[in-house]
C-alpha positions as CSV (number, residue, x, y, z in Angstrom):
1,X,0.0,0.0,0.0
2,X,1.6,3.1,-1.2
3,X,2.0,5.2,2.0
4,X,-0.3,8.8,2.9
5,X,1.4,12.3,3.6
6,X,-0.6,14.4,6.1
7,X,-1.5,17.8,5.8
8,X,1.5,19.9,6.8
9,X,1.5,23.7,8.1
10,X,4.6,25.8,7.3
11,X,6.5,28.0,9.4
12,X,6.9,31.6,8.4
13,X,10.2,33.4,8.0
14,X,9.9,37.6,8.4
15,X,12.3,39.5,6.2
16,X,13.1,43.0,7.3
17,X,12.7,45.7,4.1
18,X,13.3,49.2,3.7
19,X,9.7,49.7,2.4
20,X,8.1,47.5,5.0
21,X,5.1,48.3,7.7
22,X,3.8,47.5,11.0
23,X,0.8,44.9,9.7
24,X,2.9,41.5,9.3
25,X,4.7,41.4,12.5
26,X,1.6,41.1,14.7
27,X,0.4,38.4,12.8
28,X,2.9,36.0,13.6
29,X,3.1,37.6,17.4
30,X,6.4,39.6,16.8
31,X,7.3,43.0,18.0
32,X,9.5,43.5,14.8
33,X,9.3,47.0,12.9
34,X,9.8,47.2,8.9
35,X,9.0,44.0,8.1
36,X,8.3,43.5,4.4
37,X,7.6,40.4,3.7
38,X,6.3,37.4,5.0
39,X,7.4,33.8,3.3
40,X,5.1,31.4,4.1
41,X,6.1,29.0,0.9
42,X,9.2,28.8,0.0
43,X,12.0,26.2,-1.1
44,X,15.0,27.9,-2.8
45,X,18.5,27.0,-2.1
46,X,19.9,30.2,-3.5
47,X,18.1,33.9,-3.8
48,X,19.7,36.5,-5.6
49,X,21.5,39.5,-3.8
50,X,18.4,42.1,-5.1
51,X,15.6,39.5,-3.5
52,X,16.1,38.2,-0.2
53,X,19.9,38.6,-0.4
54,X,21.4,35.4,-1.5
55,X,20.6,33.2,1.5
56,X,18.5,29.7,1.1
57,X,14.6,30.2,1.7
58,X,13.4,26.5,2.0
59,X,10.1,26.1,4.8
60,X,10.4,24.2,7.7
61,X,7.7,22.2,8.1
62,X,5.5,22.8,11.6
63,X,6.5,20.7,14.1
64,X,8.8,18.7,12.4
65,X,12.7,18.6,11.7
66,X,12.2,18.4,8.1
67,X,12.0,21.0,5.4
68,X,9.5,21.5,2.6
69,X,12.9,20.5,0.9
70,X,13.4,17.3,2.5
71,X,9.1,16.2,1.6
72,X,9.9,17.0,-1.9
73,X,13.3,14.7,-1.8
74,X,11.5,12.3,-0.9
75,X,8.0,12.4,-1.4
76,X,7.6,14.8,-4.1
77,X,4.9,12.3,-5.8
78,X,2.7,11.9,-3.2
79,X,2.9,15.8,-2.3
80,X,2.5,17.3,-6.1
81,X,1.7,14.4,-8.1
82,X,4.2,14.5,-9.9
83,X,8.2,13.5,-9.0
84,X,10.1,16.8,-8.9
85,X,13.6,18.0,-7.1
86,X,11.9,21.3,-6.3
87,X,8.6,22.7,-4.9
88,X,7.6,25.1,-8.4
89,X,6.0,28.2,-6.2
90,X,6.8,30.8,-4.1
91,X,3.9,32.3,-1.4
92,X,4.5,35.3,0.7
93,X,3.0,38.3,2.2
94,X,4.2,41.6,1.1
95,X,2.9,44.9,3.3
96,X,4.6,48.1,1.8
97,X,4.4,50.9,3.8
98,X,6.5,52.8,1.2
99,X,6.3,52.0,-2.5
100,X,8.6,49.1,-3.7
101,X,11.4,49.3,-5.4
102,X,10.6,49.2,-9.3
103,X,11.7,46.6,-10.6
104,X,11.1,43.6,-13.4
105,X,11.6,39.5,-13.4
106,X,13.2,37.9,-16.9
107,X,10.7,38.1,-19.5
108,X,10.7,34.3,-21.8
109,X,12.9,36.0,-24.3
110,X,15.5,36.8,-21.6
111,X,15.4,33.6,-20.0
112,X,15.8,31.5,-23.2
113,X,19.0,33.2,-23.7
114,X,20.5,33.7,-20.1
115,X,20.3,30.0,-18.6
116,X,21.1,31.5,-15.3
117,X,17.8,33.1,-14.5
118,X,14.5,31.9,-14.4
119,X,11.2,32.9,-15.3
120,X,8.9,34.6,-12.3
121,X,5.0,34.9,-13.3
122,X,3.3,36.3,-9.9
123,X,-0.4,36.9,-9.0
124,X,-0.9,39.8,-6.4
125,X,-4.2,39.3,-3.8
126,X,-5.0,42.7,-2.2
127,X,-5.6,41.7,1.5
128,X,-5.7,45.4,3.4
129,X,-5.2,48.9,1.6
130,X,-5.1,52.4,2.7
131,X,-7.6,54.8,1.0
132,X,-5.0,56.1,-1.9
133,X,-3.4,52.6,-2.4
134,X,-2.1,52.2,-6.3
135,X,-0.2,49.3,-7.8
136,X,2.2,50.6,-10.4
137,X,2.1,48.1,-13.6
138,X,3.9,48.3,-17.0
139,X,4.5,51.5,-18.9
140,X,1.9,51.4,-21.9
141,X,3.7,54.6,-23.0
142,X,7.1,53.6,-23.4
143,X,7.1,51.3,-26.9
144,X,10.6,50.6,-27.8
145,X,13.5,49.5,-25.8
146,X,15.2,52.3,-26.8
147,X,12.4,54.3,-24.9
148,X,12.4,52.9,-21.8
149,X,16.1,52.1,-21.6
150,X,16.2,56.5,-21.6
151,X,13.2,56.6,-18.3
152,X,15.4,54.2,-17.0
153,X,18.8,55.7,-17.2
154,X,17.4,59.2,-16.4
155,X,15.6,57.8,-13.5
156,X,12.0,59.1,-14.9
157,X,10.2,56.0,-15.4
158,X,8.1,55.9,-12.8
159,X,6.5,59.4,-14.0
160,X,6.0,57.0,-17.6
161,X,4.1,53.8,-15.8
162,X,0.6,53.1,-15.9
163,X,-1.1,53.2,-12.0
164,X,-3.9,52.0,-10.8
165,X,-6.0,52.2,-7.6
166,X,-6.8,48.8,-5.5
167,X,-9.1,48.0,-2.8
168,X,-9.2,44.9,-0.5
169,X,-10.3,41.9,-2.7
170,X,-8.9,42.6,-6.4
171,X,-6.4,40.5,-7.9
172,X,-4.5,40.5,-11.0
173,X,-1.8,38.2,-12.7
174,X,1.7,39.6,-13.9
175,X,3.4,37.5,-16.6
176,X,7.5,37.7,-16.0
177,X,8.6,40.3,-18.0
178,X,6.3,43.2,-17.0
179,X,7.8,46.4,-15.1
180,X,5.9,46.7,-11.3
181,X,6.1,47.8,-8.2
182,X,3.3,47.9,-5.3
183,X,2.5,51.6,-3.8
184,X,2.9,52.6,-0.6
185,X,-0.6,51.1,1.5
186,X,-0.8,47.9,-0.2
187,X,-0.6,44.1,1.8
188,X,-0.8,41.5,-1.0
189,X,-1.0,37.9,-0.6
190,X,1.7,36.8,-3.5
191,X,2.3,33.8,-5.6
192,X,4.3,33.6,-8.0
193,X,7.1,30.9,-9.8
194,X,10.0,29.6,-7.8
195,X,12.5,32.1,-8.5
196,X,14.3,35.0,-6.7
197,X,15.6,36.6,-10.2
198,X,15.1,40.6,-9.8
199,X,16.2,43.6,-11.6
200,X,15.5,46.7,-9.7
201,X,15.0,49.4,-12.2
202,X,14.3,52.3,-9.9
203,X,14.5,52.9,-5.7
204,X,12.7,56.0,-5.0
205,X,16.0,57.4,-3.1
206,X,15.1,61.4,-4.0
207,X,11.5,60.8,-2.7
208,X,12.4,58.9,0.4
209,X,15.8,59.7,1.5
210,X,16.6,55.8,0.6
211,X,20.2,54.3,0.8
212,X,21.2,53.7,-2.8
213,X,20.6,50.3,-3.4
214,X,22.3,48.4,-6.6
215,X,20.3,49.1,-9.8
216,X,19.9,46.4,-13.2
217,X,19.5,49.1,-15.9
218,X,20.8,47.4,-18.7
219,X,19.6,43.4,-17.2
220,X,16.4,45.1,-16.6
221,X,15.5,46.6,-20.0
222,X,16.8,43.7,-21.9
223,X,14.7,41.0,-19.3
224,X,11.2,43.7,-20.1
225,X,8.7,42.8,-22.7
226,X,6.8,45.8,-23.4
227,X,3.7,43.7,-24.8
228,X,3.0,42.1,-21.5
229,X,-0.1,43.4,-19.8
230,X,-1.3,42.6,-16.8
231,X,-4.4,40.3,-16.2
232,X,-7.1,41.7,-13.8
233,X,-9.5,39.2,-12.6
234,X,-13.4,40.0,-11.6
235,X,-14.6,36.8,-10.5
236,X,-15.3,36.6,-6.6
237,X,-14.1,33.2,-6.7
238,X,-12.2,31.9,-9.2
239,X,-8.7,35.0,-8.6
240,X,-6.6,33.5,-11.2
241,X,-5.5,31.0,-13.8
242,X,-2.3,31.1,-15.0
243,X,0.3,27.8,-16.4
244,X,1.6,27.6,-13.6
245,X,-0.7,27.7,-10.6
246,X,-4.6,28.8,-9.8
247,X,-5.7,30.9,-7.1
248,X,-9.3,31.3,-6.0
249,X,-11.5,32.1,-2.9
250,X,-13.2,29.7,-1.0
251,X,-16.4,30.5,0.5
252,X,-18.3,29.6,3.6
253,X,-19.3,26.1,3.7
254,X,-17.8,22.6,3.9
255,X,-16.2,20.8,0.2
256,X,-13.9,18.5,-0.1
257,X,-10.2,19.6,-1.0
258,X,-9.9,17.9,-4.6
259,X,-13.7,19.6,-5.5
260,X,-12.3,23.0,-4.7
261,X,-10.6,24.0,-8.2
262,X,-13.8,21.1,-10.0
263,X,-14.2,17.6,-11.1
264,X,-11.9,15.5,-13.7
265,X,-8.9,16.7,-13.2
266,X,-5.6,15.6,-12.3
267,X,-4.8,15.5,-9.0
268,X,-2.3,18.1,-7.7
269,X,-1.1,19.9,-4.4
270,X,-3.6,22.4,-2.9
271,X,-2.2,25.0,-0.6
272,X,-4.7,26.9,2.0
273,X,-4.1,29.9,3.3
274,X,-6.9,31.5,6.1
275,X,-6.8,34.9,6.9
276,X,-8.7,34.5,9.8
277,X,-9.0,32.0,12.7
278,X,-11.2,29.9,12.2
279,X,-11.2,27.7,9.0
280,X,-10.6,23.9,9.8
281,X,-9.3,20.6,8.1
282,X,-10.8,17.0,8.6
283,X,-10.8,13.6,7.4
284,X,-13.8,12.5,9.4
285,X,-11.7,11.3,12.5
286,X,-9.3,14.2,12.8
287,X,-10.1,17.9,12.6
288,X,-6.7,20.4,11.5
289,X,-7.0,23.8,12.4
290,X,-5.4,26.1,9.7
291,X,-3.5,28.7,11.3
292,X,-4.1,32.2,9.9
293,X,-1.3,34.1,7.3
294,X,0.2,30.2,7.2
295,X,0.4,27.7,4.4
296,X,-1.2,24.8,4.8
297,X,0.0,22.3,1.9
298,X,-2.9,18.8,0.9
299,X,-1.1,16.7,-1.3
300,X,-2.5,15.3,-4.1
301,X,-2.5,11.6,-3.0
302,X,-5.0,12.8,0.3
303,X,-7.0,15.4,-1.3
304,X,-10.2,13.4,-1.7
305,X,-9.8,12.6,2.1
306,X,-9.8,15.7,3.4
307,X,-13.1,18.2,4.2
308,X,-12.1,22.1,4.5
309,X,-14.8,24.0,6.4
310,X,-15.0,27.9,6.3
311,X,-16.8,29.9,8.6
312,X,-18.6,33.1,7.8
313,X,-16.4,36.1,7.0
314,X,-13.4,34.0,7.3
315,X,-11.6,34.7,4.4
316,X,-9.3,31.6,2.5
317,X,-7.3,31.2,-0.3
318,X,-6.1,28.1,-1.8
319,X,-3.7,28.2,-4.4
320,X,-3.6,24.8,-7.1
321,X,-0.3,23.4,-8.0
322,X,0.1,23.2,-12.2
């Protein structure tokens, strides 16, 4: 009999940033200040110096000695369905109290012809924004290389990108390739590709007084496709479909974990991610809380077993392994 992998709840590692707020530290009851992101998912044994700063991000697994790493050494199968050496997504929280820096991920032109980097296609969630919250996506008036090479170089490109307001609850998908940053009042819930390859195009050191941090002009512009556009979803449960993952919003009510993303498909690893207490696990004899602002990862050999039950105004997430 082939053997079963539990559910499994992730520990969280907080990164410090120099854009970062107050919201994430109380989550995970820590008095930190300027913390910027939260990585909830995570199993890279390398991140560049421009993401988290070269160090290994691979999640420990709750209780447990081993790492995501180590499950997907050995039991890869029964966690994704499918044998692979490394977990294919990233999750994190991101609160920016301050805009992010600028910056871009290797479009698939790039990446076919620089071996070293890797593709990263990210969806952004809006949990919590201020009043004047704005994500900053693409720069519809820059049409050549040539073009935005110049914003770039003379460090007016942010005047040239297109902005647009958010409120709790929307969600869009960015292909790798397209120019972004998240303004200043914005908490997304991100997932994206397993890959820490960033060009930082622009830090905002006039506006805010910054440290000058290394910039990719050149990596940058040649890793943009100015095509891309960004995909805004307006379905209130299904967030986003992309080839590599699927995010939606689960609603109050009890279904079974392999019903969640519909019938006749393969099996695959479903992550769930409550953003209040509240929202449970069960296979009929025992009953899984799922801790708030954590990943919880079903593989695919158990998802049939498994019942998730959300409670009124208890918000979850549950992202769908490709």
């Amino acid at each position: 009999m082939m053997p079963k992998l539990h559910p499994f709840t992730l520990e969280v590692a907080l990164l410090p940033k120099a854009w970062g707020g107050a919201r994430l530290a109380p989550w995970y009851q820590r008095q930190d200040t300027g913390i910027g992101e939260a990585w909830l998912c995570a199993d890279l044994a390398q991140t560049s110096a421009s993401g988290a700063g070269g160090q290994a991000m691979q999640s420990s697994v709750h209780g447990s000695r081993e790492s995501l790493h180590d499950v997907m050494m050995h039991r890869s199968e029964l966690l994704l369905g499918y044998r692979r050496a490394q977990f294919p997504l990233l999750l994190k929280f991101l609160d920016a109290a301050e805009p992010v820096s600028v910056q871009v991920h290797p479009s698939a032109a790039y990446a076919a012809t620089h071996p070293d980097v890797q593709l990263k296609s990210e969806v952004w969630y809006v949990v919590e924004s201020t009043p004047q919250a704005e994500l900053l996506i693409g720069c519809e008036s820059l049409v050549t290389p040539e073009a935005l090479h110049d914003a770039t170089a003379s460090g007016t490109l942010v005047s040239r990108m297109t902005r647009y307001p958010v409120t709790s609850g929307q969600c869009c998908w960015l292909p790798s390739g397209i120019v972004h940053s998240l303004g200043a009042g914005t908490l997304v819930f991100e997932v994206q590709t397993a890959s820490d390859t960033t060009f930082r195009l622009y830090d905002w050191e006039q506006e805010l007084g910054r440290t000058g941090r290394a910039l990719h002009v050149d990596e940058g512009c040649a890793a943009t496709d100015l095509a891309l556009r960004a995909q805004w979803n307006e379905d209130d449960a299904i967030l986003a479909v992309t080839p590599d993952f699927e995010l939606r919003r689960v609603h109050q009510g009890a279904a079974s974990v392999d019903m969640l993303f519909g019938s006749g498909r393969d099996a695959r690893c479903v992550i769930l991610v409550a953003l209040l207490d509240g929202a449970t696990l069960t296979d009929g004899t025992t009953v899984m809380p799922l801790p708030p602002h954590h990943a919880t990862l079903v593989g695919a050999s158990i998802l049939a077993d498994w019942v998730v039950t959300c409670p009124p105004d208890v918000p979850l997430l549950a992202v769908r392994v490709a």
